[in-house]
C-alpha positions as CSV (number, residue, x, y, z in Angstrom):
1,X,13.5,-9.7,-7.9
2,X,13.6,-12.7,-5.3
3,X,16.5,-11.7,-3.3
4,X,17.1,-8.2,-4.1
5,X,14.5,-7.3,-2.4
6,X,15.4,-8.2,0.8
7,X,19.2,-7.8,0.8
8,X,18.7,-4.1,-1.7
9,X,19.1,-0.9,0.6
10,X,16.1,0.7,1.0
11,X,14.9,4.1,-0.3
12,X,12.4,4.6,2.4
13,X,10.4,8.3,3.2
14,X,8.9,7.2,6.3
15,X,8.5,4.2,9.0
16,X,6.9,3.6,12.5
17,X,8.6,5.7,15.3
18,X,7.1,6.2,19.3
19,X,5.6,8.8,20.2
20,X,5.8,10.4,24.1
21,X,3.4,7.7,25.6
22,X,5.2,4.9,23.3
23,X,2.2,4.4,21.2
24,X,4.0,3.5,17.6
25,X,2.8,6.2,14.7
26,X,4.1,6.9,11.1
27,X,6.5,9.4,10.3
28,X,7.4,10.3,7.2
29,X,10.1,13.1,5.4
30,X,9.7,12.8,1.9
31,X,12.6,14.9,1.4
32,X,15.1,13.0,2.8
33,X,13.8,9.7,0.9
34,X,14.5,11.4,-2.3
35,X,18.1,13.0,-1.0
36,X,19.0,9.3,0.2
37,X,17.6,8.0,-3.3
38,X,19.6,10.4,-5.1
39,X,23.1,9.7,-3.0
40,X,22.7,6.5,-4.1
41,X,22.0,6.6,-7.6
42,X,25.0,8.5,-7.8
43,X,27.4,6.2,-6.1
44,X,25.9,3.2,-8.5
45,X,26.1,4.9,-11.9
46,X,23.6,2.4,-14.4
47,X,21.5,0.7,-12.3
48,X,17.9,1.8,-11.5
């Protein structure tokens, strides 16, 4: 992989956001991951 992993886009669900007081806490929306996973494998045909 070397590289591609850092430079890939990324298919992420979820990541760190603040909440009210600032304190950092997960989020995650499954859904969109797989609609953004989706878009993508249709606009690059073959790869996986």
């Amino acid at each position: 992989m070397g590289l591609r992993v850092f430079l890939s886009p990324t298919y992420r669900a979820g990541g760190m956001v603040l909440d009210e007081l600032g304190k950092p806490v997960p989020y995650f929306d499954e859904d969109r991951g797989f609609q953004d996973l989706d878009t993508m494998k249709a606009q690059y045909p073959g790869r996986s």
